[in-house]
Structure formats: structure tokens, C-alpha cells
Backbone as a ProteinNet text record, in pm:
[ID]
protein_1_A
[PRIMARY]
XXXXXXXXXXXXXXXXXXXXXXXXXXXXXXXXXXXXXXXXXXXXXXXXXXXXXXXXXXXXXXXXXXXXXXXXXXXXXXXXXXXXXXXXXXXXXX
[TERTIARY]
12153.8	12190.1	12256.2	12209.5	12295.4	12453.6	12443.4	12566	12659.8	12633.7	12734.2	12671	12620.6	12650.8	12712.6	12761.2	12811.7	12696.7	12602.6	12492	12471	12466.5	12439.1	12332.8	12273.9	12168.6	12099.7	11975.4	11872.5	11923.4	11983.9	12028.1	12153.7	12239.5	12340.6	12337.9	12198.9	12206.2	12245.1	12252.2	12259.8	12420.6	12511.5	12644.5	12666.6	12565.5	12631.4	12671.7	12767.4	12845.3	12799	12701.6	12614	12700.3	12671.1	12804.7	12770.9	12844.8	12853.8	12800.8	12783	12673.6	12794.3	12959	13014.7	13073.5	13045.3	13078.9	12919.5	12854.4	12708.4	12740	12750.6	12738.2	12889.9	12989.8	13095.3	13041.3	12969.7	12927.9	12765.6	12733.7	12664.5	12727.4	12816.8	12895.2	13016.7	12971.8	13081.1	13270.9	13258.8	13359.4	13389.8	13318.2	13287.1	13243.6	13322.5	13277.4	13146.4	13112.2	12987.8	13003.1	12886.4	12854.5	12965	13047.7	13083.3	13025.4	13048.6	12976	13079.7	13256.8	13325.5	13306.6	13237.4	13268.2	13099.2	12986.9	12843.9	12805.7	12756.8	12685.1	12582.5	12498.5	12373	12339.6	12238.1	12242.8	12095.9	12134.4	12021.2	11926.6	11992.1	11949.4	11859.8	11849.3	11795.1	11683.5	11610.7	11465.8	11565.2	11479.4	11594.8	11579.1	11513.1	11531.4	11640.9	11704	11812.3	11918.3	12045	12109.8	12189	12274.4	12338	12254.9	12169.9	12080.3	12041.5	11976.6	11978.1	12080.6	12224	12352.4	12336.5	12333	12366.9	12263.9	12085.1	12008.2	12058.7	12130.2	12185.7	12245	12328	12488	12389.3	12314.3	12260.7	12203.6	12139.9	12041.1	12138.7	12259.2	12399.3	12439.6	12430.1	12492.3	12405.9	12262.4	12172.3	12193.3	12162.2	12128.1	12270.3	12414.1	12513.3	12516.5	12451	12431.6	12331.6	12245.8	12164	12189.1	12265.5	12309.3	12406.5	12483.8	12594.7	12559.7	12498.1	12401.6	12285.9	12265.8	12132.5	11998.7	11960	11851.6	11736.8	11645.5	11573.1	11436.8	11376.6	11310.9	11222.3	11128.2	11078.4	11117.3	11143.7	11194.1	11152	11245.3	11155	11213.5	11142.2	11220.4	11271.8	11381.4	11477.9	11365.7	11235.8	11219.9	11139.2	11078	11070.3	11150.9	11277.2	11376.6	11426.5	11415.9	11475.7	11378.8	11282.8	11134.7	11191.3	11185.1	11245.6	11379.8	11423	11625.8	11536	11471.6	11423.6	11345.2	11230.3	11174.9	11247.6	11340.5	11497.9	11468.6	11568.6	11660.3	11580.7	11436.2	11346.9	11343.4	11351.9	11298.7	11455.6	11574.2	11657.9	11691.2
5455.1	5593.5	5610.8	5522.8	5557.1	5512.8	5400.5	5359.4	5458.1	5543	5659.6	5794.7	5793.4	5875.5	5841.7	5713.5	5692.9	5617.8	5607.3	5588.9	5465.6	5349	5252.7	5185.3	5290.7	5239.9	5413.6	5409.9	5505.1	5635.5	5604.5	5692.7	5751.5	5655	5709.4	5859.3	5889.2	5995.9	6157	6116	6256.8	6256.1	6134.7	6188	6233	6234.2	6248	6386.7	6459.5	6581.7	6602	6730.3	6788.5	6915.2	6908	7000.2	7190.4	7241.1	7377.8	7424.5	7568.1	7664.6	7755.6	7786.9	7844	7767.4	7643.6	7520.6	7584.5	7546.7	7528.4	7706.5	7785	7974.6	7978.7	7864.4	7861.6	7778.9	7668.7	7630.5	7699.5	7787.5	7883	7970	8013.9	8127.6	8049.9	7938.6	7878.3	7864.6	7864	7820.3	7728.1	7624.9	7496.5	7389.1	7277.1	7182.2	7100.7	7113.4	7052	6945.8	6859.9	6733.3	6640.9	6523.8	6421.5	6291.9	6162.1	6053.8	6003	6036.9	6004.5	6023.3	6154	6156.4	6265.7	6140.9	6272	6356.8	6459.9	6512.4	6578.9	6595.7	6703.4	6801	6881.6	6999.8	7044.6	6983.9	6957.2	7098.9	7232.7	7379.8	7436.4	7361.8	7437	7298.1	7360.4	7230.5	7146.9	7058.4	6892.6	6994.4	7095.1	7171.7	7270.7	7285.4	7394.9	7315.4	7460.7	7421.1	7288.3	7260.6	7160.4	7015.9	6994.7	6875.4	6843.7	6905.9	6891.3	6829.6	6880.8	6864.8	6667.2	6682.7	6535.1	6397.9	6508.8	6385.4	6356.5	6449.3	6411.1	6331.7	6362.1	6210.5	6107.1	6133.3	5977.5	5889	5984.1	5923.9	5852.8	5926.5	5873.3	5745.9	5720.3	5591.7	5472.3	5556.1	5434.9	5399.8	5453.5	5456.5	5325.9	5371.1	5290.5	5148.5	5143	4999	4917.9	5025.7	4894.8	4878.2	4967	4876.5	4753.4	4781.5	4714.4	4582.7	4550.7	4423.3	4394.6	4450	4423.6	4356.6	4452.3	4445.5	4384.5	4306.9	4248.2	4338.5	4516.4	4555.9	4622.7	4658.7	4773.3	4851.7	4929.9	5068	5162.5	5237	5362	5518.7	5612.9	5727.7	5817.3	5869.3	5965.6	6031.3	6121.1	6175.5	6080.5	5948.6	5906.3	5839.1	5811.5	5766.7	5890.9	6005.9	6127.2	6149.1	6091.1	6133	6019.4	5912.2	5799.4	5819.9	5893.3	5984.2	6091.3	6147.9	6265.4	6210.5	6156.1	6070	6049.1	5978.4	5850.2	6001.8	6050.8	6224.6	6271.8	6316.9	6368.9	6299	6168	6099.1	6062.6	6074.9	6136.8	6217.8
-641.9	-619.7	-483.3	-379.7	-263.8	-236.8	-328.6	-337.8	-391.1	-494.3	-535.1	-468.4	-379.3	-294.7	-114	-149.7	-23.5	110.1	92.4	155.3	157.6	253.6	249.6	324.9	428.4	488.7	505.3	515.7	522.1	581.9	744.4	837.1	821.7	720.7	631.9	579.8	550.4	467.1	577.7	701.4	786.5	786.7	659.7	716.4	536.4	481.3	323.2	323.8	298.7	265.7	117.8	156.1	38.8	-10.6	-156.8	-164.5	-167.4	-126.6	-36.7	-149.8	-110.1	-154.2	-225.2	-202.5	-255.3	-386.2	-389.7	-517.9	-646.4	-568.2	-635.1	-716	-632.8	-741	-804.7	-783.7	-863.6	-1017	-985.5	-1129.1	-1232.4	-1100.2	-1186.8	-1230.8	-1278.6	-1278.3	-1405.4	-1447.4	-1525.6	-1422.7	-1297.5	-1290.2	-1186.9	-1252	-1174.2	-1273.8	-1269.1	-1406.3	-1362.4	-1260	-1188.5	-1114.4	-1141.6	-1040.4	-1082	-1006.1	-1096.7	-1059.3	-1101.7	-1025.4	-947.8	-1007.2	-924.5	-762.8	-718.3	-598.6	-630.2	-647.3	-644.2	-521.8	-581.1	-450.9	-466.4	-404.7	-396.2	-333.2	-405.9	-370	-279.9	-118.9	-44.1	-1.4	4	-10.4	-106.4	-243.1	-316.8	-390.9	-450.9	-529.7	-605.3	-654.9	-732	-887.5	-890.9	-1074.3	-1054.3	-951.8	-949.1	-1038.6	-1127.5	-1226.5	-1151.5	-1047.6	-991.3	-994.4	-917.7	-929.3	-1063.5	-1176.9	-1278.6	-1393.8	-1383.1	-1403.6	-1350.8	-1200.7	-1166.9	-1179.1	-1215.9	-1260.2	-1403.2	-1506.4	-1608.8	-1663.1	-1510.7	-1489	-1494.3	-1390.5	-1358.4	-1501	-1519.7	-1655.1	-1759.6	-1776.6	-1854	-1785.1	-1680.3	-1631	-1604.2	-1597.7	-1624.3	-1749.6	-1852.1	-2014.6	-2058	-1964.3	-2016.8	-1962	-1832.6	-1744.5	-1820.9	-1842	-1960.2	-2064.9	-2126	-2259	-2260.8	-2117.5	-2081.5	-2054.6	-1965.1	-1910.1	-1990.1	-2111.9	-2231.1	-2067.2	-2071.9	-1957	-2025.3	-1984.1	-2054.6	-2025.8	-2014.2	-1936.3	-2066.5	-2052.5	-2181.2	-2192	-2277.9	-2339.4	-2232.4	-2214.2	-2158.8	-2169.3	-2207.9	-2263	-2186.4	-2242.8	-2079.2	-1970.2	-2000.8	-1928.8	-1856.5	-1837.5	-1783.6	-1636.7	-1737.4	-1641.5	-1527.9	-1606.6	-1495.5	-1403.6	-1410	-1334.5	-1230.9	-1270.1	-1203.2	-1034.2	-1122	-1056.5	-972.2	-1038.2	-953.4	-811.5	-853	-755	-613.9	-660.1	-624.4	-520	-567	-510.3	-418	-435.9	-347.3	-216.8	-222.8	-104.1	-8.1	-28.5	-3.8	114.7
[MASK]
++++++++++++++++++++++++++++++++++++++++++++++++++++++++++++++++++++++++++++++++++++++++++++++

């Protein structure tokens, strides 16, 4: 996760550009397509259940779900809301 957010070491995270508060009530408002992974960001102002963070633990869960099918992971099953618990976790400590 830090890697697509730009983050490569811990202290990294005081330069990550969290995305603005006039983006975030543009995609509440439907006029904002949301998070992308091309260029992720988070929404460090509001809880990890606000509509934005939610949107991008989504992404995430989509790009895990495709890395392991991709690399046939040799790991146990485990069901989305586990894994988003997983992302969320990740996000909180952040």
C-alpha cells in the first residue's frame, strides 16, 4: 500500500498529498469519479468509513483479489471482508 501511495519509508508519510476536502464533497456530490490507484490518495480528515476511503479500500481489495489470481498465491482463501479489514487496518496505521 505504500508503494501506491508514494511512500517508501515510514517518515515518508508527512510528504504524502492527501487529497483536498474540495475533491472529497466533489465526489460526494457525484462530481468526482473518485479514488484512482493510478495516482491513490487518502482521505486523512475524515474516519477510514467516510464515502472516499471506502471507494479506495474498494480499489484496493480489487487489486489485491487480481494479484492473487495473477501470481496463483499459494495462501488460504480468505473472504473480501476479511481482506478489507486487512486494507483498513493497513490505512489506519498510516
Amino acid at each position: 500500500m505504500k508503494g501506491l501511495l508514494g511512500i517508501r519509508k515510514d517518515k515518508d508519510i508527512q510528504y504524502h498529498e492527501p487529497i483536498s476536502t474540495a475533491v472529497c464533497e466533489a465526489f460526494k456530490g457525484n462530481n468526482h469519479p473518485g479514488p484512482d490507484l493510478d495516482n491513490l490518495q487518502l482521505d486523512f480528515t475524515h474516519p477510514l468509513t467516510c464515502e472516499w476511503n471506502t471507494q479506495a479500500t474498494t480499489l484496493l481489495l480489487g487489486l489485491y483479489r487480481e494479484t492473487e489470481a495473477k501470481q496463483r498465491w499459494n495462501v488460504r482463501p480468505r473472504g473480501d471482508e476479511w481482506v478489507k479489514g486487512l486494507i483498513e487496518e493497513r490505512m489506519g496505521r498510516l
